[in-house]
N, C-alpha and C positions, 0 to 999 in steps of 0.2 A: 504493500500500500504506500500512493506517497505520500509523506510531511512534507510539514513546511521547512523543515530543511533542507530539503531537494528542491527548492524553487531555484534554486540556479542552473541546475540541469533537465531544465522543462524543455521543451520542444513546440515551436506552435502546430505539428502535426498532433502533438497529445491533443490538445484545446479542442475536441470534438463537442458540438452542442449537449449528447448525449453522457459524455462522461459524467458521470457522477463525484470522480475525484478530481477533474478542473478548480483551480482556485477563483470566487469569486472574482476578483482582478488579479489579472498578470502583466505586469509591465515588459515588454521585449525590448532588449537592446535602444531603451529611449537617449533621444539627442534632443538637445537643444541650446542652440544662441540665440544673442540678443546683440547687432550690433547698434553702436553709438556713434556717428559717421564716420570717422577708419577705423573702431578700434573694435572689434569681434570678442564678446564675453563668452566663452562655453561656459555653461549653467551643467549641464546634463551630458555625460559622452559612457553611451552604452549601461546607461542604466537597467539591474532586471530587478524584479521585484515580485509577488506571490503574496495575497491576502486570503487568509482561507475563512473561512465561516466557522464564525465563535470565536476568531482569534483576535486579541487586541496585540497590535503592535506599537511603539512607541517611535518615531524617527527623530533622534537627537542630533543637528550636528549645528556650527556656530551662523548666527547672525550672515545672511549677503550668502551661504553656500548652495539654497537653491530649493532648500524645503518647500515654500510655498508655489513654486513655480513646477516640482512632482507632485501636489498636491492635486495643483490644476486642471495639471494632464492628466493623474488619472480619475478625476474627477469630471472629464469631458468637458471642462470650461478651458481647457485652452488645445492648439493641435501644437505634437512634438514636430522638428522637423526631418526625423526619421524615426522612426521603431513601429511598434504596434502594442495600442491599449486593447486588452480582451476583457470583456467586462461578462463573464459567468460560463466563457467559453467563447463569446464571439465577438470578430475582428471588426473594431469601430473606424479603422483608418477611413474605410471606403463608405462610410455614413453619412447621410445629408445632414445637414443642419438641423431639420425638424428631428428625425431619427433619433440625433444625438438628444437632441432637448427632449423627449420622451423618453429615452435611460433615465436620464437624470432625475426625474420627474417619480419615475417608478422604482430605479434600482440604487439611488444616488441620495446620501444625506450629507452635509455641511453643518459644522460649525464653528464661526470664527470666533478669534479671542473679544471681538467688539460683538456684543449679541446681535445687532443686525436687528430687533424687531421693529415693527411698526408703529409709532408713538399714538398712534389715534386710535390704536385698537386697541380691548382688554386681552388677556391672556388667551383665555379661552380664543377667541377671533384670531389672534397669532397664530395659532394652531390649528385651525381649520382651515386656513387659507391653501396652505399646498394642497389638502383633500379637495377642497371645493375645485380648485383649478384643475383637480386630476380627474371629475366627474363627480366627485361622490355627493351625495345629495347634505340640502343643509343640517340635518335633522343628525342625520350617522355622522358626519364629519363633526357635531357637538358633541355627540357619546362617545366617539372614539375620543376626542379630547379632551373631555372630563376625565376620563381613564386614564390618560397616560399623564395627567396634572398631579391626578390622586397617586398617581405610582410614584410622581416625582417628589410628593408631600408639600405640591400646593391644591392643594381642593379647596382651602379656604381662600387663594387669590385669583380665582379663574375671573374674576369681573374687574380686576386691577390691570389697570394703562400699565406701562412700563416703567412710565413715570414715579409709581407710586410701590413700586418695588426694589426690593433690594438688588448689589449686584449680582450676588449670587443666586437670587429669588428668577431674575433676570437670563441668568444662562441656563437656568435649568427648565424655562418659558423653551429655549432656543435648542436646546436640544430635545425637548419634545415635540418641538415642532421639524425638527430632522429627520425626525423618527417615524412624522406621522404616518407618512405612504410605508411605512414596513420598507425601509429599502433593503440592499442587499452588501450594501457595506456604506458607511459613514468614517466622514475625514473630518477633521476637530483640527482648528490654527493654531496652538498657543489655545486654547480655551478657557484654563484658570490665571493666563499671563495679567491680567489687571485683577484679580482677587487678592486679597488676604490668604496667609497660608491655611488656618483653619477653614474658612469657605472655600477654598481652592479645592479643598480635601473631601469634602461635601462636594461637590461637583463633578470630581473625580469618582465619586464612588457611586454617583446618578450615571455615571457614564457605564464604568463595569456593570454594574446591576445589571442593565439597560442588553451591553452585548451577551450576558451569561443569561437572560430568560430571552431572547428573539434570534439569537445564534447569528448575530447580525454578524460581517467582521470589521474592524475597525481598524485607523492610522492615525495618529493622534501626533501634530507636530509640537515639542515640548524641548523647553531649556531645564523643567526640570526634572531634576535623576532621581528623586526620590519618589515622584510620581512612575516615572519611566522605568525604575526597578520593579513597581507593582504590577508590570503588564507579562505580556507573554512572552514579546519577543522586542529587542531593542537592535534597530537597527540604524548607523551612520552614512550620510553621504561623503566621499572621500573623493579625490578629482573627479565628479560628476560621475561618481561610481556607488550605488549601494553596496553595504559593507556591513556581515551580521556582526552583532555586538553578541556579547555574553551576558 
C-alpha cells in the first residue's frame, strides 16, 4: 500500500480516476517564476508534493521562500508555469477556467491568517454563503451552519457581525466557512499568525478536530514549530524544492 512517504516516487501514470490510493492532491514537478523586468525570481523549480486524506501536514520554511505562492497553485488560484496539479487523481493543467472554479468551489477550502469574512454579514450568513453559491438551498445551507458553528463552540454567536467578535471567535467563523462545501482538502496561511499564543492554540485544535472527524487532508503554512510538531507531517521548501522534515 502507499504512504505518504512514497509521494516522491508517484508517477502520474499511478493518478488513475479510479485509484483508491491516489493522494487527494499531488503536486508534479511544479515550476514557477516571477520576473521583475530583467531580473527572473524562481519561487518553485520541481516541486512534488502528496496530500493524503486525514493527513495534516504543516509547511515550515522562512518568510519570501515561496509558501504562499504553492499554496496557490495547489489551491487552483494560481497556474504553475510547468508541472501538473492532480487534484483526487485528475490532471487540472488542461482545465478551463470555469472547470477550475468549480474544484475549488466543491473540493477546495482556504484559510488565510486575515479571516477574510464579510463585515455586513452575521456569522451564521458567513457561512452559508459558499453553500448558497454552490446550489444549496437557503434553508440546508443555515442547518448545515448552525452545525459546524456548534462544532466550533460558537452557537451562541451565529447572529454576530464580525465586528462584534473576537479574533479568535473570528477565525474559527473562517474556517467553518472553508469547510462548509465538505471539501476534499483545505490550505490555512499563517492562520493563528495575528492570534495570541493561547487563542492560536484554540484555533489550532478547531482545525485538527475538524481534519480527524471529515478525513479532510490538510496544508497548513506556519512559522510556528510548536504548532507544526503537533501535525503529521512537517514538511520545508529548500531551493524551490519540497523537502520532508522529521
Amino acid at each position: 500500500m502507499m504512504t505518504a512517504m512514497d509521494a516522491n516516487d508517484l508517477d502520474a501514470n499511478d493518478l488513475g480516476e479510479n485509484d483508491k490510493e491516489v493522494p487527494v492532491v499531488y503536486l508534479q514537478d511544479i515550476r514557477r517564476q516571477y520576473h521583475q523586468g530583467e531580473t527572473t525570481l524562481t519561487i518553485l523549480e520541481g516541486a512534488v508534493l502528496a496530500l493524503w486524506a486525514g493527513q495534516s501536514v504543516a509547511l515550515v520554511a522562512p518568510s519570501g521562500s515561496g509558501k504562499s505562492t504553492l499554496l496557490h497553485i495547489a489551491g487552483l488560484l494560481e497556474h504553475p508555469d510547468d508541472g501538473e496539479v492532480f487534484v483526487g487523481g485528475l490532471a487540472t493543467s488542461g482545465l478551463s477556467d470555469a472547470e477550475r472554479t468549480q474544484i475549488r468551489r466543491t473540493d477546495v477550502g482556504f484559510v488565510y491568517q486575515s479571516h477574510r469574512l464579510l463585515p455586513e454579514f452575521t456569522a451564521l450568513e458567513n457561512v452559508m454563503m459558499p453553500q448558497m453559491i454552490r446550489g444549496l438551498k437557503r434553508s440546508e445551507a443555515a442547518a448545515r451552519s448552525r452545525e459546524l458553528l456548534a462544532y466550533l463552540g460558537l452557537e451562541e454567536r451565529v447572529t454576530h457581525r464580525p465586528a462584534e467578535l473576537s479574533g479568535g471567535e473570528q477565525q474559527r467563523v473562517a474556517i467553518a466557512r472553508a469547510v462548509a462545501n465538505a471539501p476534499r482538502v483545505l490550505f490555512a496561511d499563517e492562520p493563528t499568525g495575528n492570534l495570541d499564543p493561547h487563542t492560536a492554540d484554540h484555533v489550532f485544535q478547531a482545525l485538527m478536530q475538524l481534519v480527524r472527524a471529515t478525513g479532510v487532508a490538510m496544508l497548513i503554512a506556519t512559522h510556528n514549530m510548536d504548532l507544526a510538531a503537533r501535525m503529521d507531517r512537517r514538511v520545508s521548501l529548500e531551493g524551490g524544492r519540497i523537502v520532508e522534515r522529521d
